[in-house]
C-alpha positions as CSV (number, residue, x, y, z in Angstrom):
1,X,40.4,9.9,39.5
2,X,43.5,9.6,40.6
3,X,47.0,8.1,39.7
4,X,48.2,7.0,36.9
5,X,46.3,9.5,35.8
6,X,47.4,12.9,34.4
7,X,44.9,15.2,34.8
8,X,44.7,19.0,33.3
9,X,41.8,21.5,35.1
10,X,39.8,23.2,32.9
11,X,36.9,25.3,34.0
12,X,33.7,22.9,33.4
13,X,35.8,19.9,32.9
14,X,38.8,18.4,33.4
15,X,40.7,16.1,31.2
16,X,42.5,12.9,32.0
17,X,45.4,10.9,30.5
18,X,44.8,8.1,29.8
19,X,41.2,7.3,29.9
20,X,40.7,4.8,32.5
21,X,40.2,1.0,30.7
22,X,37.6,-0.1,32.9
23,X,34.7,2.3,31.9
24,X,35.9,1.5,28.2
25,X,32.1,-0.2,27.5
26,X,30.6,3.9,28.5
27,X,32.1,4.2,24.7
28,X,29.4,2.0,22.9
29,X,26.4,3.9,24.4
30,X,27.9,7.5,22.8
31,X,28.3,5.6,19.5
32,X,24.9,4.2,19.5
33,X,23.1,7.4,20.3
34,X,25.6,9.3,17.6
35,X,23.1,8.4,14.8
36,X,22.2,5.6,12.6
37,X,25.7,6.1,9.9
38,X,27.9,5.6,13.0
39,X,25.4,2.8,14.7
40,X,26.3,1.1,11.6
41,X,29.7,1.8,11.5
42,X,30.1,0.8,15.0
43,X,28.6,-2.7,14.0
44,X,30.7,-2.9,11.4
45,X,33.4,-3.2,13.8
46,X,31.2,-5.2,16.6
47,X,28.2,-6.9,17.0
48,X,27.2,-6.0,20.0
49,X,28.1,-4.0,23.3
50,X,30.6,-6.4,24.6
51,X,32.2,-7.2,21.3
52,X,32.9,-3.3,20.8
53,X,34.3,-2.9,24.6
54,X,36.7,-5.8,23.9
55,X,37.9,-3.3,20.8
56,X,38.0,-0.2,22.5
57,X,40.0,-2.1,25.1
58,X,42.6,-3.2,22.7
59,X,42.8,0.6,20.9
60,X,42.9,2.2,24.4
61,X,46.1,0.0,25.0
62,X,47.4,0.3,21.1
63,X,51.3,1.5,21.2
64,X,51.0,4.6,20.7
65,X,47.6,5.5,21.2
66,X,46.7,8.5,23.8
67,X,43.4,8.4,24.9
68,X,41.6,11.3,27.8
69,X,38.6,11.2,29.5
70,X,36.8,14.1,29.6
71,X,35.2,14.3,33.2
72,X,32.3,17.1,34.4
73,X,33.6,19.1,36.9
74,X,31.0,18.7,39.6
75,X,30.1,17.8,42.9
76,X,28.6,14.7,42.2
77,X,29.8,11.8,42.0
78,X,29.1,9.0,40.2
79,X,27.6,4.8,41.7
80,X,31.1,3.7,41.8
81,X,32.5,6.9,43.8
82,X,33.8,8.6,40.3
83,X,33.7,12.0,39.1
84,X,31.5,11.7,36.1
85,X,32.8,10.7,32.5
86,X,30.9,12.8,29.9
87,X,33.5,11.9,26.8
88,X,36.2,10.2,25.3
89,X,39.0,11.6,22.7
90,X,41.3,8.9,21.1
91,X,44.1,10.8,19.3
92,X,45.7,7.8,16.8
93,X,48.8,7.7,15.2
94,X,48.2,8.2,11.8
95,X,52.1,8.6,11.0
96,X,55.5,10.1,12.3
97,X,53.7,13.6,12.4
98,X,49.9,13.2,12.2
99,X,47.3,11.7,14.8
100,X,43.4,11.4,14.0
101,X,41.3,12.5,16.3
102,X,38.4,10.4,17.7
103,X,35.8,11.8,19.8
104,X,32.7,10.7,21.4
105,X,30.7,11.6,24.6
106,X,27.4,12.7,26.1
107,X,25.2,15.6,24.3
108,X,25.1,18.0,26.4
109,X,26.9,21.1,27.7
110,X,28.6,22.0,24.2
111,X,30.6,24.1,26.0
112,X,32.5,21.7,28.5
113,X,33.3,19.7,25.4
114,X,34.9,22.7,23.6
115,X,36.8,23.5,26.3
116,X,38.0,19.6,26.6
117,X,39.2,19.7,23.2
118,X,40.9,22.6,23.2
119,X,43.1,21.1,26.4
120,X,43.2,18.1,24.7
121,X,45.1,19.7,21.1
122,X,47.2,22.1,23.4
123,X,48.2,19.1,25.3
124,X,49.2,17.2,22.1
125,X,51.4,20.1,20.4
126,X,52.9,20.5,24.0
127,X,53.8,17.5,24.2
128,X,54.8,16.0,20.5
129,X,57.2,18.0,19.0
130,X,57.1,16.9,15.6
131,X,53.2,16.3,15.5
132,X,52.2,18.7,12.6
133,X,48.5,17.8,12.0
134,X,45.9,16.6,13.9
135,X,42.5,15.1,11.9
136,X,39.0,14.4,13.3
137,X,37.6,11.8,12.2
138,X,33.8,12.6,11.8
139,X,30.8,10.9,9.9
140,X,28.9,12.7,7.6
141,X,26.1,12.9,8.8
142,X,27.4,14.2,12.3
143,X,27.1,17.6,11.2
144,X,27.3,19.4,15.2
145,X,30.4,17.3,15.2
146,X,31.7,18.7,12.7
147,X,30.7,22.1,14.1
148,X,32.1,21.4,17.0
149,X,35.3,20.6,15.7
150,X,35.2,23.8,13.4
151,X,35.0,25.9,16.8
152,X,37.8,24.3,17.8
153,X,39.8,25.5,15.0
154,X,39.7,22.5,12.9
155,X,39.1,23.2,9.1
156,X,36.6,21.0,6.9
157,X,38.4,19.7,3.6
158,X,36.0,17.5,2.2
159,X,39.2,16.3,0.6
160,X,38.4,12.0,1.5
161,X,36.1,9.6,0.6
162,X,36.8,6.9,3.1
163,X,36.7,3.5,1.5
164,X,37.0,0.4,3.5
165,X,37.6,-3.1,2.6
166,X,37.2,-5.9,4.7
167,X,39.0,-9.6,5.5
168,X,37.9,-12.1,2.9
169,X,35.3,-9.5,1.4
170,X,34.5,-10.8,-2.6
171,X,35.2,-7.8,-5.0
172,X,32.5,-8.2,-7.6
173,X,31.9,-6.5,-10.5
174,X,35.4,-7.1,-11.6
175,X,34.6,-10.1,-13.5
176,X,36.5,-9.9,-17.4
């Protein structure tokens, strides 16, 4: 990778701000193998690969939104001369001094993603001042999510039940 690109060196990966637009559709195919409560979820948002790239275009180039590809340190590279992309972290605002955290990326080598995140939330409180929580946003179900997240010194509340209403959605039941 190279400029615009800040990029921190980590040890089996390295992280880079922000992740690059143009490999934005790599995000569908770690939602769709993240379990069926998240396939949904994804669909819920788009139909179909290309409807969900158009989205994760737009939110990579929200105001405000800081985004970091997590990238294998390796030798190889990939079809299109790139250092591999194994993950993406979207870190939202979520107000003046929270961001939520969304993370997605390939299964394997648990380890390279620990060490990604942990750059990623030193990078944040380095360089936001007032930011005074950071949330992960995690399905259910995704329970080694969660676990991962716990290693990285996130705590589990269980606080939220997120409710979501869409567009022109009919409320029934509330009938007199």
């Amino acid at each position: 990778m190279s400029a615009p690109y800040d990029v921190i060196e980590g040890t089996a990966v390295d992280v880079a701000e922000p992740y690059p637009v143009r490999h934005a559709s790599r995000i569908w195919g770690w939602h769709q193998a993240s379990g069926p409560q998240l396939r949904y979820l994804t669909r819920q948002v788009a139909p179909n690969a290309d409807a969900f790239t158009d989205v994760m275009v737009k939110s990579l180039l929200m105001d405000g939104m800081r985004s970091f590809a997590i990238v294998e340190r390796t030798d190889k590279l990939t079809a299109d001369g790139h250092p591999p992309i194994i993950g993406v972290v979207l870190a939202e605002p979520a107000g003046p001094t929270e961001r939520q955290m969304h993370i997605a990326g390939k299964r394997k080598n648990l380890e390279a993603f620990d060490e990604a995140i942990e750059i990623i939330v030193n990078k944040l409180w380095e360089t936001e001042p007032t930011l005074q929580r950071l949330v992960c946003v995690i399905p259910t179900e995704n329970r080694a999510a969660t676990q991962r997240a716990m290693r990285s010194g996130f705590k589990e509340t269980l606080l939220l039940t997120r409710c979501v209403r869409r567009r022109a959605e009919a409320v029934t039941g509330m009938e007199d």
